[in-house]
Biotite code that builds the C-alpha atoms (Angstrom):
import biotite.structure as struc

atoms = struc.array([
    struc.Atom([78.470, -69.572, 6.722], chain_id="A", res_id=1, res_name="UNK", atom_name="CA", element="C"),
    struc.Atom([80.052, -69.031, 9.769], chain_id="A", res_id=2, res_name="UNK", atom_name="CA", element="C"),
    struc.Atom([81.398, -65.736, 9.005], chain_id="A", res_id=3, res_name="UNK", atom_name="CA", element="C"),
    struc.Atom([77.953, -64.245, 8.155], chain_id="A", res_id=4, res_name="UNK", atom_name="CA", element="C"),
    struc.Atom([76.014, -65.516, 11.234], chain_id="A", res_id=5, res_name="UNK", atom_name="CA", element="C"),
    struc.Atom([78.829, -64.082, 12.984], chain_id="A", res_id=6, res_name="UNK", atom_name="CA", element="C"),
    struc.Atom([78.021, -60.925, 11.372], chain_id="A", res_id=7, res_name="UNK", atom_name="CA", element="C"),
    struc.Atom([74.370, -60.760, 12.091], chain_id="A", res_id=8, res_name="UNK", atom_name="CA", element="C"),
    struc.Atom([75.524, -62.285, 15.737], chain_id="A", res_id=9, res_name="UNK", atom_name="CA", element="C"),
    struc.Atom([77.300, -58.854, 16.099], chain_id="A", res_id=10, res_name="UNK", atom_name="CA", element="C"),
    struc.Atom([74.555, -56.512, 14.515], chain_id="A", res_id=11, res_name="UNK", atom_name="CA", element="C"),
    struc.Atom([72.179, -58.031, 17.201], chain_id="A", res_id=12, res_name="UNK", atom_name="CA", element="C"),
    struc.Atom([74.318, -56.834, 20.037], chain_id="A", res_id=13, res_name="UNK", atom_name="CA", element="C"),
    struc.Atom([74.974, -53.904, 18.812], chain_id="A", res_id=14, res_name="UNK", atom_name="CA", element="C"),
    struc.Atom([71.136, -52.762, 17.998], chain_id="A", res_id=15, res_name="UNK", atom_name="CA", element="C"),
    struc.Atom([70.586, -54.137, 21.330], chain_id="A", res_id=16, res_name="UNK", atom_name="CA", element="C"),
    struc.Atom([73.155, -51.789, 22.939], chain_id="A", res_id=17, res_name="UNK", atom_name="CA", element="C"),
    struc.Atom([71.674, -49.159, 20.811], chain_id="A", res_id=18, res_name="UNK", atom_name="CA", element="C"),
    struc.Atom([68.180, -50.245, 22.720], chain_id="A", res_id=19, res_name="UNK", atom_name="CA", element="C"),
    struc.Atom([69.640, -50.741, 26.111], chain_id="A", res_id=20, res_name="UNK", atom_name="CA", element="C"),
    struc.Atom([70.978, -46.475, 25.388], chain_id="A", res_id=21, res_name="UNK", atom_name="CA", element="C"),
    struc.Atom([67.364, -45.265, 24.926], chain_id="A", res_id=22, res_name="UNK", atom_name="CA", element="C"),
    struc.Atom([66.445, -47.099, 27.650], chain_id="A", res_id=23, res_name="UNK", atom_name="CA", element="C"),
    struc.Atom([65.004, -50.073, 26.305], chain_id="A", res_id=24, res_name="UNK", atom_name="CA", element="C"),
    struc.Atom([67.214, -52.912, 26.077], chain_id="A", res_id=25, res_name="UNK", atom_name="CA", element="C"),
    struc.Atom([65.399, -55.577, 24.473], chain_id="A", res_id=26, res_name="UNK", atom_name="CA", element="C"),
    struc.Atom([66.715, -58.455, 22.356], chain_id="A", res_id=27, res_name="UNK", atom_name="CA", element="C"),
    struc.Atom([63.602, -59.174, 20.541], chain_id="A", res_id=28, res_name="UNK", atom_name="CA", element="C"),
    struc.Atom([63.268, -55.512, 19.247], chain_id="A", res_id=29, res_name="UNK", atom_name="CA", element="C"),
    struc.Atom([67.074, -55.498, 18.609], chain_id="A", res_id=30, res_name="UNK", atom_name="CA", element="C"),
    struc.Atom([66.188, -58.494, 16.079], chain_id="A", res_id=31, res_name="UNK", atom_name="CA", element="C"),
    struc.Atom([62.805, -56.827, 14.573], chain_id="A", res_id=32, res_name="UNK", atom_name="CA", element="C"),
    struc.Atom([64.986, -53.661, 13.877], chain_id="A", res_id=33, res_name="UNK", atom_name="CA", element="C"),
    struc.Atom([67.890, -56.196, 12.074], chain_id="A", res_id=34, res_name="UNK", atom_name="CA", element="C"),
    struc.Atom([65.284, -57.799, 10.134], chain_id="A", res_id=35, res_name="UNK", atom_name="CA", element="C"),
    struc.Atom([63.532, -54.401, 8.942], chain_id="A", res_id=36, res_name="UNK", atom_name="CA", element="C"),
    struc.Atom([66.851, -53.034, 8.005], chain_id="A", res_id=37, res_name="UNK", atom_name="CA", element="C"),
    struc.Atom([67.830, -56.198, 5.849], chain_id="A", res_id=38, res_name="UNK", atom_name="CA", element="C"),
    struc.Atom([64.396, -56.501, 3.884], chain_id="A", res_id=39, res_name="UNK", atom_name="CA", element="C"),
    struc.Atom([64.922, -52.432, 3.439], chain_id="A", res_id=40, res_name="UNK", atom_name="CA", element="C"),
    struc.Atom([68.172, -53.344, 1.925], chain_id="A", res_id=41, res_name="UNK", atom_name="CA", element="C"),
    struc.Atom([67.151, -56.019, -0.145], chain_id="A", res_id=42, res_name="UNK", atom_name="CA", element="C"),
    struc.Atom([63.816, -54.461, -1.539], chain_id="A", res_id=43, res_name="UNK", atom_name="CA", element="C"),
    struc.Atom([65.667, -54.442, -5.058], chain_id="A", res_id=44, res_name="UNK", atom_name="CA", element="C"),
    struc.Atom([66.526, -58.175, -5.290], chain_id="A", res_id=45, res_name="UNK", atom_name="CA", element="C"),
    struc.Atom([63.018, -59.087, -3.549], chain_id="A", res_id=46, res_name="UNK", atom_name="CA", element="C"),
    struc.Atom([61.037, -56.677, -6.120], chain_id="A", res_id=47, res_name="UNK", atom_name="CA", element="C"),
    struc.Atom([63.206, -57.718, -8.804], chain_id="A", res_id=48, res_name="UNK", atom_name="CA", element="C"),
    struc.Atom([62.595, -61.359, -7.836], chain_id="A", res_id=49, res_name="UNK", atom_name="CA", element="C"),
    struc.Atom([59.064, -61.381, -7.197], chain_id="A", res_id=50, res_name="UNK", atom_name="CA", element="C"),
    struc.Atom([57.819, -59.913, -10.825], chain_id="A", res_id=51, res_name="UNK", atom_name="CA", element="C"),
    struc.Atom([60.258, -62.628, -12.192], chain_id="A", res_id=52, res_name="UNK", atom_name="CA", element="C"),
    struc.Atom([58.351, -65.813, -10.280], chain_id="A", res_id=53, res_name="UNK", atom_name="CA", element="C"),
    struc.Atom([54.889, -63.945, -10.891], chain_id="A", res_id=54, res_name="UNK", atom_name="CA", element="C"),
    struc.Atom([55.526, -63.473, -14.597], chain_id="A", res_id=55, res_name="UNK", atom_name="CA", element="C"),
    struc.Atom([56.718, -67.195, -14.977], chain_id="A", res_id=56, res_name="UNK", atom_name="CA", element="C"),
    struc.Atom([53.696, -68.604, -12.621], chain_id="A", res_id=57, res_name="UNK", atom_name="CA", element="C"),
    struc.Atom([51.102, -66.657, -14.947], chain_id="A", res_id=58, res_name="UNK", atom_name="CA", element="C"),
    struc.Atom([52.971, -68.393, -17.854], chain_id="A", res_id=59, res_name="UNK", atom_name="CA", element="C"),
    struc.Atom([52.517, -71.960, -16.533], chain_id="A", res_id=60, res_name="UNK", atom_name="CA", element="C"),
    struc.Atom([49.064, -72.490, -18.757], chain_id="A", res_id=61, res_name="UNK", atom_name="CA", element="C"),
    struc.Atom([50.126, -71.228, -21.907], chain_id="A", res_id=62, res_name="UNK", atom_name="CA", element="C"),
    struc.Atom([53.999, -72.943, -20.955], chain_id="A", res_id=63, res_name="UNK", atom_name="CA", element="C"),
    struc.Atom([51.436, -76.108, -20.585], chain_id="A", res_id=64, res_name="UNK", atom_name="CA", element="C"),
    struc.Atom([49.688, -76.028, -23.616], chain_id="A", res_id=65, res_name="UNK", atom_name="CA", element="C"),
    struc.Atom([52.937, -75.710, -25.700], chain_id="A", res_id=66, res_name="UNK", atom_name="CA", element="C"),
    struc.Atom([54.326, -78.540, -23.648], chain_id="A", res_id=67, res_name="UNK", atom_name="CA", element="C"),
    struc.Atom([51.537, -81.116, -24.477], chain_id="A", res_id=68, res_name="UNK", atom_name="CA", element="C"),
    struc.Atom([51.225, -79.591, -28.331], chain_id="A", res_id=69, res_name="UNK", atom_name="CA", element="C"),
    struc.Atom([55.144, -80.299, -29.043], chain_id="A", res_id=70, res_name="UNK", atom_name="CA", element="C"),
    struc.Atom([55.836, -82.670, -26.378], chain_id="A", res_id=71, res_name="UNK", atom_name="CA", element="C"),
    struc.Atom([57.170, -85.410, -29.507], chain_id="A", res_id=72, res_name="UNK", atom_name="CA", element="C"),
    struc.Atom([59.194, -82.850, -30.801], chain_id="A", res_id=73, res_name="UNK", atom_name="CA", element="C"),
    struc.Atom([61.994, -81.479, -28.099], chain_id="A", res_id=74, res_name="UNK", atom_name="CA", element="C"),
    struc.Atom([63.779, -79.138, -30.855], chain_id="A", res_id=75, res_name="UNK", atom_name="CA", element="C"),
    struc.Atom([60.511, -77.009, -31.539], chain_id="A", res_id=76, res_name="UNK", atom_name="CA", element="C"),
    struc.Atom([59.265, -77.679, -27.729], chain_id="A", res_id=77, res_name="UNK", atom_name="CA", element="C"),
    struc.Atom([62.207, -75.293, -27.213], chain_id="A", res_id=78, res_name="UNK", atom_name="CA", element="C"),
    struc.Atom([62.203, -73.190, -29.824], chain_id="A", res_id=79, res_name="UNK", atom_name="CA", element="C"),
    struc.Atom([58.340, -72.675, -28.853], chain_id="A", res_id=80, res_name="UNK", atom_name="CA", element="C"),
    struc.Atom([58.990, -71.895, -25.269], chain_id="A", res_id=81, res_name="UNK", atom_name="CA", element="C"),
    struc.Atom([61.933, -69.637, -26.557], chain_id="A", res_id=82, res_name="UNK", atom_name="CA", element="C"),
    struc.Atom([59.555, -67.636, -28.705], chain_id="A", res_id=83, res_name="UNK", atom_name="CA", element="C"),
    struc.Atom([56.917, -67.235, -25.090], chain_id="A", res_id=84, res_name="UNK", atom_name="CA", element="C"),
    struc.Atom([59.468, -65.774, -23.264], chain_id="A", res_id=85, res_name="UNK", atom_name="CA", element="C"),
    struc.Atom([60.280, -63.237, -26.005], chain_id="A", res_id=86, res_name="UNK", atom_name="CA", element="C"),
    struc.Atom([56.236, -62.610, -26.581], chain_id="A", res_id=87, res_name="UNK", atom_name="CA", element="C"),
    struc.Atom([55.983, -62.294, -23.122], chain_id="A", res_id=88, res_name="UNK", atom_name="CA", element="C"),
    struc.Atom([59.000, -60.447, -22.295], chain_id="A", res_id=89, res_name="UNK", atom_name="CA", element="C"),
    struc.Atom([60.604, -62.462, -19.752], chain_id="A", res_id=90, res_name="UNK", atom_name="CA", element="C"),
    struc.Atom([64.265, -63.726, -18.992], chain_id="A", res_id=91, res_name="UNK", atom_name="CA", element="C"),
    struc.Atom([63.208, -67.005, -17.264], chain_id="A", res_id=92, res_name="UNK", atom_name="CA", element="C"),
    struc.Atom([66.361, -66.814, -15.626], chain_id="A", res_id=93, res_name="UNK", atom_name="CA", element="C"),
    struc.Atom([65.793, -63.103, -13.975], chain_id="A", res_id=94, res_name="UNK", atom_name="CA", element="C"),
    struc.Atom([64.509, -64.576, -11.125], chain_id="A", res_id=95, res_name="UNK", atom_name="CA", element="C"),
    struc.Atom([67.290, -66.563, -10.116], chain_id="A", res_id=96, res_name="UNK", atom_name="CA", element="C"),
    struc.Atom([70.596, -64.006, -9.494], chain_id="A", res_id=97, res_name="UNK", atom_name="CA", element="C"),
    struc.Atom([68.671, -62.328, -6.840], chain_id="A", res_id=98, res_name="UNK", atom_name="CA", element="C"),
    struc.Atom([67.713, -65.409, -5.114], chain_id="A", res_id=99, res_name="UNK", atom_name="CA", element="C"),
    struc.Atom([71.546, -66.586, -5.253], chain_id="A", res_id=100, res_name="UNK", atom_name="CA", element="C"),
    struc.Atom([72.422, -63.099, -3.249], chain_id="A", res_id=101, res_name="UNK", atom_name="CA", element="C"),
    struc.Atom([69.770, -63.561, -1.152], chain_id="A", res_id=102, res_name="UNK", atom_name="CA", element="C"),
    struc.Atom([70.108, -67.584, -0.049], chain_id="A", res_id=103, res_name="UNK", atom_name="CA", element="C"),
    struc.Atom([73.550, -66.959, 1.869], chain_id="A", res_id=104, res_name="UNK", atom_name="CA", element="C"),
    struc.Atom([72.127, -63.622, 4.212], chain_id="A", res_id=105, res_name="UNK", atom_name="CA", element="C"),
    struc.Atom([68.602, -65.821, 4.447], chain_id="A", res_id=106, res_name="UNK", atom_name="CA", element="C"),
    struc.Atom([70.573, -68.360, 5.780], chain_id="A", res_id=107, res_name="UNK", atom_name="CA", element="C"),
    struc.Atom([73.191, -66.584, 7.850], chain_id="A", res_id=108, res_name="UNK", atom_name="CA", element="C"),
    struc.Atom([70.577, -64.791, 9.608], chain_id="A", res_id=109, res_name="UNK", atom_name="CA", element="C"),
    struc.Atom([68.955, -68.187, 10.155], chain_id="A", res_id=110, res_name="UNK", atom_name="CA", element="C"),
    struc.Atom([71.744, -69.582, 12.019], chain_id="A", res_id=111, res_name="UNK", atom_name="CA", element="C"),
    struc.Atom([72.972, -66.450, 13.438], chain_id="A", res_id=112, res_name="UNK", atom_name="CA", element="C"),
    struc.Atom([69.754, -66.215, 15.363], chain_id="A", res_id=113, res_name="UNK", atom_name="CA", element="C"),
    struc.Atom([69.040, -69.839, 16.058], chain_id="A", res_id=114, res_name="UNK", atom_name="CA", element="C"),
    struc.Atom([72.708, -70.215, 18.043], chain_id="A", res_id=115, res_name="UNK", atom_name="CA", element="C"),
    struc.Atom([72.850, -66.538, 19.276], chain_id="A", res_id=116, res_name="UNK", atom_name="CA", element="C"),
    struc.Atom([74.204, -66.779, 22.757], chain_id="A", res_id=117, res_name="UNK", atom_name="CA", element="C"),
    struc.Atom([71.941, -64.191, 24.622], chain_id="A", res_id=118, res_name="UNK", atom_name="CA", element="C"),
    struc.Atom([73.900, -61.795, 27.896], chain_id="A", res_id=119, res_name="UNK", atom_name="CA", element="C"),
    struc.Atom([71.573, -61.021, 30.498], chain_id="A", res_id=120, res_name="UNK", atom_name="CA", element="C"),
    struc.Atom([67.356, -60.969, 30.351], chain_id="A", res_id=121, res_name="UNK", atom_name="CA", element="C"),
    struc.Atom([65.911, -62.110, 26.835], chain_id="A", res_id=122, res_name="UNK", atom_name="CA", element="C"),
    struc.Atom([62.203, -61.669, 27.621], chain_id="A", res_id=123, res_name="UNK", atom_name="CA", element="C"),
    struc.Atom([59.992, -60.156, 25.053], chain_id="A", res_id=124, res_name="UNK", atom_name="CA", element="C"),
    struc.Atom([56.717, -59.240, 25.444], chain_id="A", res_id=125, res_name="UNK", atom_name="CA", element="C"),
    struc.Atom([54.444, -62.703, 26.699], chain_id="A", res_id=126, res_name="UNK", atom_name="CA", element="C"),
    struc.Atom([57.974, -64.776, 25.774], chain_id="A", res_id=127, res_name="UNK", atom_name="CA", element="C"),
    struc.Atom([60.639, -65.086, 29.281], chain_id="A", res_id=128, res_name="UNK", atom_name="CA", element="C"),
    struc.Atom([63.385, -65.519, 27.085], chain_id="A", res_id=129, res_name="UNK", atom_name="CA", element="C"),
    struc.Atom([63.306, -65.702, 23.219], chain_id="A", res_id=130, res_name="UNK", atom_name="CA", element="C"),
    struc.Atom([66.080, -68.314, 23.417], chain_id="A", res_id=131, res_name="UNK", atom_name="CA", element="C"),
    struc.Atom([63.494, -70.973, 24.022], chain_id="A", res_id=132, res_name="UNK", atom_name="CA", element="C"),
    struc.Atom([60.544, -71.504, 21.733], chain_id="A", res_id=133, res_name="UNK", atom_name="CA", element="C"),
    struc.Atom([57.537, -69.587, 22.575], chain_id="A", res_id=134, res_name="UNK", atom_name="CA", element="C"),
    struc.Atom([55.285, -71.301, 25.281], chain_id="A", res_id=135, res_name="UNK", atom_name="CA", element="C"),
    struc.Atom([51.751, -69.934, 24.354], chain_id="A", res_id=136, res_name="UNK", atom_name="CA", element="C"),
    struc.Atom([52.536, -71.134, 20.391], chain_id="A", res_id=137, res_name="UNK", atom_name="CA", element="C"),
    struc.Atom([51.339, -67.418, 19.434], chain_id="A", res_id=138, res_name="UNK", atom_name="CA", element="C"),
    struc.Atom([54.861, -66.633, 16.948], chain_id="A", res_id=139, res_name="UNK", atom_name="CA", element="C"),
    struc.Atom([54.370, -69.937, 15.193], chain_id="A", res_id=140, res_name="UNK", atom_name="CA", element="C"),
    struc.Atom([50.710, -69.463, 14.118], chain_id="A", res_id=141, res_name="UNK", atom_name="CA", element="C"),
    struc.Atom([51.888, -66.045, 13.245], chain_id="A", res_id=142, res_name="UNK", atom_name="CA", element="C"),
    struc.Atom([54.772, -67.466, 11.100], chain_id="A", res_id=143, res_name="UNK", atom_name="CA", element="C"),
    struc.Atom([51.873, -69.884, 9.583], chain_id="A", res_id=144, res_name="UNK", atom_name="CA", element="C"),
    struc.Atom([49.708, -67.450, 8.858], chain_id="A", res_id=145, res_name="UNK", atom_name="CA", element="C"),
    struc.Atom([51.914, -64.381, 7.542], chain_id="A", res_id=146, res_name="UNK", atom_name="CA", element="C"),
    struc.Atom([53.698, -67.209, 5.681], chain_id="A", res_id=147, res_name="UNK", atom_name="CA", element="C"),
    struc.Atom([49.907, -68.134, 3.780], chain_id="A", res_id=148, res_name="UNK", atom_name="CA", element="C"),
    struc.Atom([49.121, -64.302, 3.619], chain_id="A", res_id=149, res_name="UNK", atom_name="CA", element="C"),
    struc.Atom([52.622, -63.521, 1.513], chain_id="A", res_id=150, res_name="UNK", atom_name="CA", element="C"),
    struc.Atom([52.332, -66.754, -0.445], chain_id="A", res_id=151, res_name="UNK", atom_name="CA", element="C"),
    struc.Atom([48.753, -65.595, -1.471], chain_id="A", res_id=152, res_name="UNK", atom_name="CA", element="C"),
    struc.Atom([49.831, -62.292, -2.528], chain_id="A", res_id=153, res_name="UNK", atom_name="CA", element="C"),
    struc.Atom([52.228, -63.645, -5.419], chain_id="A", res_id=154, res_name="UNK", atom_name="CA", element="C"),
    struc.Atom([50.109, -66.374, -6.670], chain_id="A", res_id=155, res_name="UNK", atom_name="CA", element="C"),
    struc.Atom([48.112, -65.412, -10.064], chain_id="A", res_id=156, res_name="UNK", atom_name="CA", element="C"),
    struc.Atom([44.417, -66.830, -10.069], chain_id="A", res_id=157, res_name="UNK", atom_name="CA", element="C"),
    struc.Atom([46.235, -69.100, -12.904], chain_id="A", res_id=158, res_name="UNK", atom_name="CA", element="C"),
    struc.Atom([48.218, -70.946, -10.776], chain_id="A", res_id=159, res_name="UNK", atom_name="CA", element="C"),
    struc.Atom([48.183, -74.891, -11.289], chain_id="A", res_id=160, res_name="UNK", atom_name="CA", element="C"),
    struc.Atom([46.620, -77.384, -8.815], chain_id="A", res_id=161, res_name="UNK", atom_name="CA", element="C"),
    struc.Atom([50.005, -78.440, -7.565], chain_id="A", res_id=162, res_name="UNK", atom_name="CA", element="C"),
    struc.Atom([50.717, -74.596, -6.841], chain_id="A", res_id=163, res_name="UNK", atom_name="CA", element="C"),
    struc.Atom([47.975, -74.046, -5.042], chain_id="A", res_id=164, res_name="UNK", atom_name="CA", element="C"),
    struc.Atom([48.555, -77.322, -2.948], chain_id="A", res_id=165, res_name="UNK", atom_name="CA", element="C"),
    struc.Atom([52.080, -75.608, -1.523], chain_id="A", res_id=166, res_name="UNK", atom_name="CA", element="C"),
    struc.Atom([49.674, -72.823, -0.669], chain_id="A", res_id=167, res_name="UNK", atom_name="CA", element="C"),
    struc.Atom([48.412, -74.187, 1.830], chain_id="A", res_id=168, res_name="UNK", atom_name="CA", element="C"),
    struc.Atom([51.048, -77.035, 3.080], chain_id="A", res_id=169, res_name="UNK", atom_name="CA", element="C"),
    struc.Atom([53.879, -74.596, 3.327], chain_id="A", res_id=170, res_name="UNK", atom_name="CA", element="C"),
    struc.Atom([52.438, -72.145, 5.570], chain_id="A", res_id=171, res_name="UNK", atom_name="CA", element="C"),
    struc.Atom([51.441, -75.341, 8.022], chain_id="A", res_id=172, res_name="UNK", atom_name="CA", element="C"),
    struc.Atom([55.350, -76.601, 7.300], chain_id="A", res_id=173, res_name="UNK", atom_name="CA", element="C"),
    struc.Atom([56.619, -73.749, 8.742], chain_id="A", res_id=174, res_name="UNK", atom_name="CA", element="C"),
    struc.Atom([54.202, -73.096, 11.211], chain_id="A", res_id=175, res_name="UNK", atom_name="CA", element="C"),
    struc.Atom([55.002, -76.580, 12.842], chain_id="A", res_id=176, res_name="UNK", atom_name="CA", element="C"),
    struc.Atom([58.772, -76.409, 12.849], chain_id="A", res_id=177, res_name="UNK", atom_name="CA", element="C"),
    struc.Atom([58.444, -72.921, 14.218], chain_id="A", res_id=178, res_name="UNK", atom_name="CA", element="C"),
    struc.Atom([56.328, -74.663, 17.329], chain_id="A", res_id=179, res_name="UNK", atom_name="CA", element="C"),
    struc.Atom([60.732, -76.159, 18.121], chain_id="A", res_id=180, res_name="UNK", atom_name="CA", element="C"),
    struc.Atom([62.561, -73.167, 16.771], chain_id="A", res_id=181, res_name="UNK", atom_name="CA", element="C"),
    struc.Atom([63.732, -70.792, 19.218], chain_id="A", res_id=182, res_name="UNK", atom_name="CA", element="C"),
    struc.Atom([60.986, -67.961, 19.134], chain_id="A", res_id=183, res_name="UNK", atom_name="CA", element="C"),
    struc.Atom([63.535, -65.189, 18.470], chain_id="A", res_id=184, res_name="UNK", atom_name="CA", element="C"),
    struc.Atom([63.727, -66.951, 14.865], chain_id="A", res_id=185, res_name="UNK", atom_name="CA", element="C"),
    struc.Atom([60.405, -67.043, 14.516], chain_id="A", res_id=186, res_name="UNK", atom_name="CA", element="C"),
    struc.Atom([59.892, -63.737, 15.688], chain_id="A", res_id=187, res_name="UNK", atom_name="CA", element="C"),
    struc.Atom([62.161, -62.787, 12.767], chain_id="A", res_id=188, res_name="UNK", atom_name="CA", element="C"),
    struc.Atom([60.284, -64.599, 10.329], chain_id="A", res_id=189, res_name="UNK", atom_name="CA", element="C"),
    struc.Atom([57.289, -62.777, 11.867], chain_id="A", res_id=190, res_name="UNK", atom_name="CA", element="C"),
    struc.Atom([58.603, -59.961, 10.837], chain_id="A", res_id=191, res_name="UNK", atom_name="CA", element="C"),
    struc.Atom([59.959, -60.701, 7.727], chain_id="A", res_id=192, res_name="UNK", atom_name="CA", element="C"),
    struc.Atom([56.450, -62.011, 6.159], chain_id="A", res_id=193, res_name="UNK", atom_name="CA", element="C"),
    struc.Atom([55.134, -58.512, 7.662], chain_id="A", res_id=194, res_name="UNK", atom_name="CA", element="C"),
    struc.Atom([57.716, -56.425, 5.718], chain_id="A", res_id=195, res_name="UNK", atom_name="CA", element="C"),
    struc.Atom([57.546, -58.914, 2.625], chain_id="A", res_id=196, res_name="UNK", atom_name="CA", element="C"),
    struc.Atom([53.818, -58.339, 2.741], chain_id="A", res_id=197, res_name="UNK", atom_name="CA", element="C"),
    struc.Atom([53.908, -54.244, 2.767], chain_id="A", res_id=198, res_name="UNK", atom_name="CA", element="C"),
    struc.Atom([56.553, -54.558, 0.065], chain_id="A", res_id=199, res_name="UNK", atom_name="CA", element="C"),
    struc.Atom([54.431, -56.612, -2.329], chain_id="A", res_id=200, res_name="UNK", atom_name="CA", element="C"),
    struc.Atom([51.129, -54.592, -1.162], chain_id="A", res_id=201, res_name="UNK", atom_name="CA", element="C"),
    struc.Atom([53.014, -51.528, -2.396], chain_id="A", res_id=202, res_name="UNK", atom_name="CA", element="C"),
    struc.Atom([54.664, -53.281, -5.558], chain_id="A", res_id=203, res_name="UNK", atom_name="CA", element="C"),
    struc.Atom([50.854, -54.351, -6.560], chain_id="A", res_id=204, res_name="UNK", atom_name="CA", element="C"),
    struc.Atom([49.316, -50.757, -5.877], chain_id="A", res_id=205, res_name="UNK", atom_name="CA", element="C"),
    struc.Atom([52.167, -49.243, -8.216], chain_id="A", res_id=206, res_name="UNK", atom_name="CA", element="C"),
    struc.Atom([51.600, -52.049, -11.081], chain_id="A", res_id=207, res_name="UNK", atom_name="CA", element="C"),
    struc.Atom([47.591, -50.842, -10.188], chain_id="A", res_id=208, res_name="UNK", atom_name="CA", element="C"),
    struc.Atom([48.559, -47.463, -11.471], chain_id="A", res_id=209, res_name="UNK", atom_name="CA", element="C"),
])
């Protein structure tokens, strides 16, 4: 993991160099132009992803029902559940390859972030240096909230009780371990719930047509 949080170590100095050329060297934008490039870059394995969790989530009543009807009979349980995904026309596995790819960058840019050793100012807007956690608390409501907003969009109106539950608790997770996190991570995951949520705005207006 190293060698990848070395890598996005050394794409942050260098789109900050690129910032400090036009005259506006600035860690914090070096990282919101990293993290637009990467969600760019992974729109495939996101889009791909994200109709493979939806389709499965608006599955979960009908998986249910099946479940209780055959639940003293495993060998047609699964021949039954085998026969949804066919009706239904989903691999339940599809969603699970991207997520694989994904995990290691996720996590590389996680770390490569959260130890980035920052040369010279690293103020950003309100923040005097993004290598501390932000003092007025405005990135982690932001995380909290974009967090809800992009859960929201990918959750059917079917979605079970226990779904909906992580609605609401993981937004206010992550919003209270951003309140410790250095706030050029959460500034990153700022921005990645804004480009996740454009993504699946557009992904919904196509499926709308």
């Amino acid at each position: 993991m190293d060698f990848l949080s070395n890598i996005v170590q050394q794409v942050i100095t260098v789109l900050y160099n690129m910032t400090a050329t036009v005259g506006l060297p600035n860690y914090g934008l070096a990282i919101i132009i990293m993290t637009i490039i990467v969600k760019i870059l992974l729109y495939p394995l996101t889009k791909k992803q994200i109709e493979s969790t939806k389709a499965m989530m608006a599955m979960q009543p009908k998986m249910k029902a099946i479940q209780e009807k055959y639940k003293n009979d495993k060998q047609r349980l699964n021949m039954e559940l085998a026969n949804l995904y066919k009706q239904e026309n989903v691999n339940p596995l599809a969603g699970c390859l991207p997520l694989l790819v994904q995990m290691p960058i996720m996590i590389g840019i996680f770390y490569g972030i959260r130890d980035f050793h920052y040369v010279g100012p690293a103020n950003f807007l309100w923040i005097q240096s993004i290598s501390n956690p932000d003092p007025m608390y405005i990135l982690p409501v932001l995380s909290a909230l974009t967090t809800f907003v992009q859960s929201k969009q990918t959750m059917p109106d079917t979605s079970s009780a226990q779904n909906k539950m992580m609605l609401y608790f993981m937004p206010l997770f992550i919003g209270y371990i951003s309140f410790s996190f250095p706030a050029g991570l959460v500034l990153y995951w700022v921005v990645m719930n804004l480009m996740q949520i454009g993504q699946q705005a557009l992904m919904n207006k196509a499926t709308v047509k």
